[in-house]
N, C-alpha and C positions, 0 to 999 in steps of 0.2 A: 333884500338878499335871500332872504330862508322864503319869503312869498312865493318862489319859483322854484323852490327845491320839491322834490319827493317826500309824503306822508312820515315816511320810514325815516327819511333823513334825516329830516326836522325833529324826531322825536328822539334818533343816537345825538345830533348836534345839544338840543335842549339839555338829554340828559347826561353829555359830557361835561357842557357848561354848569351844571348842580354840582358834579363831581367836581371840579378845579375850584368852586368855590366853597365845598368841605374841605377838599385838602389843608386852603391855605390857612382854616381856623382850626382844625382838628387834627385830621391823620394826614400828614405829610406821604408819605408813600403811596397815596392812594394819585398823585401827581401824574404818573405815567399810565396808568388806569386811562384817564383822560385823553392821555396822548393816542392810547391804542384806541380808541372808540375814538377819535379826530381821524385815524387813518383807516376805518372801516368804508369812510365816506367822502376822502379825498387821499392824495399823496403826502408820503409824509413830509419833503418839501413845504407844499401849499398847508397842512397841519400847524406846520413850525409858525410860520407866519400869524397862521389864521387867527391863533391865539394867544400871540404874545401881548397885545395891549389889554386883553381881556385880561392874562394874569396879571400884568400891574394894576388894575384897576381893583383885583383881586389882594392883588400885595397890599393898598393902600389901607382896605379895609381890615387886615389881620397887624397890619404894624399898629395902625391906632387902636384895636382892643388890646395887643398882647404890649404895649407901648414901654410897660417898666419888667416886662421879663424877658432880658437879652443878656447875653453873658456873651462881651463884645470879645474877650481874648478869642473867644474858638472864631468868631468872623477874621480878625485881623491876621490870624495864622491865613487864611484861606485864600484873601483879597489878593494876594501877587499873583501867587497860580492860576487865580480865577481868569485873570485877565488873560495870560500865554494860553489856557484852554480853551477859551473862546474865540481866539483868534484862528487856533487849531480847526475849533470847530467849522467856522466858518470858511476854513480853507476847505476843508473837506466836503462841506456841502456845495461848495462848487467841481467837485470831483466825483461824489458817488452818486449812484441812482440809490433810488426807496429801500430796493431788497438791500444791499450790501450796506445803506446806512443803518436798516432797522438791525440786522444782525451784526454790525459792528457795537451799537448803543448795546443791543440786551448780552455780546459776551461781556462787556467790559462788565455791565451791572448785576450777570450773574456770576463772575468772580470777586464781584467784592460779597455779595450776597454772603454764596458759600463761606468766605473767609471769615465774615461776621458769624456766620451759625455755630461753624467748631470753634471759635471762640465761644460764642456764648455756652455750647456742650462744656467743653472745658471748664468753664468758670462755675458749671450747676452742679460738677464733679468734685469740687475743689469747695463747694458751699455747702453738700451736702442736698440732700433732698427733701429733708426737713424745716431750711430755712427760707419763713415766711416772711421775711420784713420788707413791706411794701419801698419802695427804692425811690416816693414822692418823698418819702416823712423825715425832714432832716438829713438830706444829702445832697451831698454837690456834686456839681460835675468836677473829673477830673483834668489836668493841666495836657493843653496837646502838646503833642511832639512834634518838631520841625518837618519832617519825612512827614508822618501824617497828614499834617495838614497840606503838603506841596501834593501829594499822592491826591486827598481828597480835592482839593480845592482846583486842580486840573483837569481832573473825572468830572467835575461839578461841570466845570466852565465850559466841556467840549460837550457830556451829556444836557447843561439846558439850551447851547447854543443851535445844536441840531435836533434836538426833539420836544424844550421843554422837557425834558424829563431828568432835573437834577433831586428831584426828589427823594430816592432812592441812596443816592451817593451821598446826603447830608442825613437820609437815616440814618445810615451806614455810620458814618462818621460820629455823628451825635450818640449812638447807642455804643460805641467803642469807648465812650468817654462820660459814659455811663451818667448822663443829664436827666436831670428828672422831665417829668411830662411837661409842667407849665413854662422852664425857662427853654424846652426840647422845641415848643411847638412857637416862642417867643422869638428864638434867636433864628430856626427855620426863616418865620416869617421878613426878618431885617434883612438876612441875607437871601432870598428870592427877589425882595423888592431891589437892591443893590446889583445885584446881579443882570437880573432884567433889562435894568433901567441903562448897565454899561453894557448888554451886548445889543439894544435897540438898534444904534448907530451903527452894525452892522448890519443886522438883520433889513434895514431900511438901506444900503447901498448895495447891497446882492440881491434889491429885490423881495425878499420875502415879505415885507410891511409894504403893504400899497393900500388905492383905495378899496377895492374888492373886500379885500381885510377885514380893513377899518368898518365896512358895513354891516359884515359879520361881528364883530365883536358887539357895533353896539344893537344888534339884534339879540345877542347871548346874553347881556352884561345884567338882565332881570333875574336869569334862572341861576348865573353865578351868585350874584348877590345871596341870593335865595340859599345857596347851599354854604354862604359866609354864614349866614344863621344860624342853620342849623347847626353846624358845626360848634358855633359859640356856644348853644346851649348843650349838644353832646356833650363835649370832652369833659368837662369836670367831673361826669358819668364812669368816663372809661377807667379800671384800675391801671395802677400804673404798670405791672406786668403784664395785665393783658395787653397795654397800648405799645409795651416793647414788641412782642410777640407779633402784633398785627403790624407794626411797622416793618420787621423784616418779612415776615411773611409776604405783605405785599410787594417789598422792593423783592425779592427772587419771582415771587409768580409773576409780578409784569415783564422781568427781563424776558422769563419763556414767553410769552407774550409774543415779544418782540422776536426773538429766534425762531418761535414757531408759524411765524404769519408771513 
């Protein structure tokens, strides 16, 4: 499959697949990163497809390293909605063309963006600007709320059913409820693989999973591995606010992303 692609191509494809395989051991946000470099060099229909078994093959590898850090209450909040959004999703991608899906995905994901930032303003106001206590050391995450989680976990279902790019939406979500980094990037991981794995059976009867795909993936499925690595040996690196920081920062820069292309 990539044997007959363009110089240029093969090397955004190569190095989208590094990216999707950092994401899913390291910075989660960087998810839709990938989705926009997948649509520099096809449509984002044919994107959706192209590398959805790629990220489960991605999933499996970040659920077996991060295997005992999931804190399944924030999953189980999410699983109902998850399923009505994907269904959502998939209705819609039989409705919209490229432009009106890619700027339908990046408004949604740059209002929750913004909604997360004045909170987190809010909260540095109310903490003061002198406190340092790193937010890995002895904290939990907090208990979600029903709304929440239905909000989130609908966002999730329709943004990874048409772009892959739930990313952002489970930033979002996970830094609202204030999870440290290793259960943050733990329970990400559960819930991508879960997620995935129930909107396949879509994505394979509308079309989107064919053999074209499936050859592209396992042409990618080296350079993702590749970026499952690196990621495992980053992250214990990243501090824990800086990893908050870069996680929303990347979920709002990809939404323009997406609004902007």
């Amino acid at each position: 499959m990539i044997a007959g692609l363009a110089p240029a191509t093969v090397v955004v494809l190569v190095l989208a697949a590094l990216v999707v395989g950092f994401s899913k051991t390291a910075v989660a946000g960087l998810g839709p990163v990938a989705t926009v470099l997948f649509t520099l060099v096809m449509s984002a229909h044919d994107a959706t497809g192209a590398v959805l078994v790629l990220l489960i093959a991605c999933d499996l590898v970040a659920v077996v390293a991060y295997r005992r850090s999931c804190d399944w209450r924030l999953i189980r909040v999410l699983m109902p909605s998850l399923v009505v959004g994907i269904m959502l999703g998939a209705w819609c991608l039989t409705l919209l063309d490229d432009v009106a899906l890619r700027r339908t995905i990046g408004a949604l994901l740059l209002a929750m963006g913004l909604m997360q930032l004045a909170q987190e303003v809010q909260s540095q106001r109310g903490r003061g600007a002198t406190d340092e206590q790193p937010a890995d050391v002895g904290q939990e995450s907090q208990a979600p709320g029903r709304a929440v989680g239905l909000l989130a976990g609908s966002a999730a279902g329709f943004t990874t059913m048409t772009a892959n790019a739930a990313g952002p939406v489970m930033a979002i979500y996970l830094l609202h409820l204030r999870v440290p980094k290793l259960l943050f990037v733990g329970t990400s991981a559960w819930f991508y693989c879960l997620a995935n794995l129930v909107k396949l059976p879509f994505a394979i009867g509308i079309g989107l999973v064919h053999p074209g795909s499936l050859w592209l993936n396992l042409a990618l499925v080296v350079p993702a591995l590749v970026g499952c690595a690196l990621g495992l040996k980053v992250l214990p690196h990243i501090p824990q606010r800086v990893f908050d920081r870069l996680a929303l920062a990347l979920a709002i820069g990809s939404s323009l992303l997406l609004l902007l292309r």
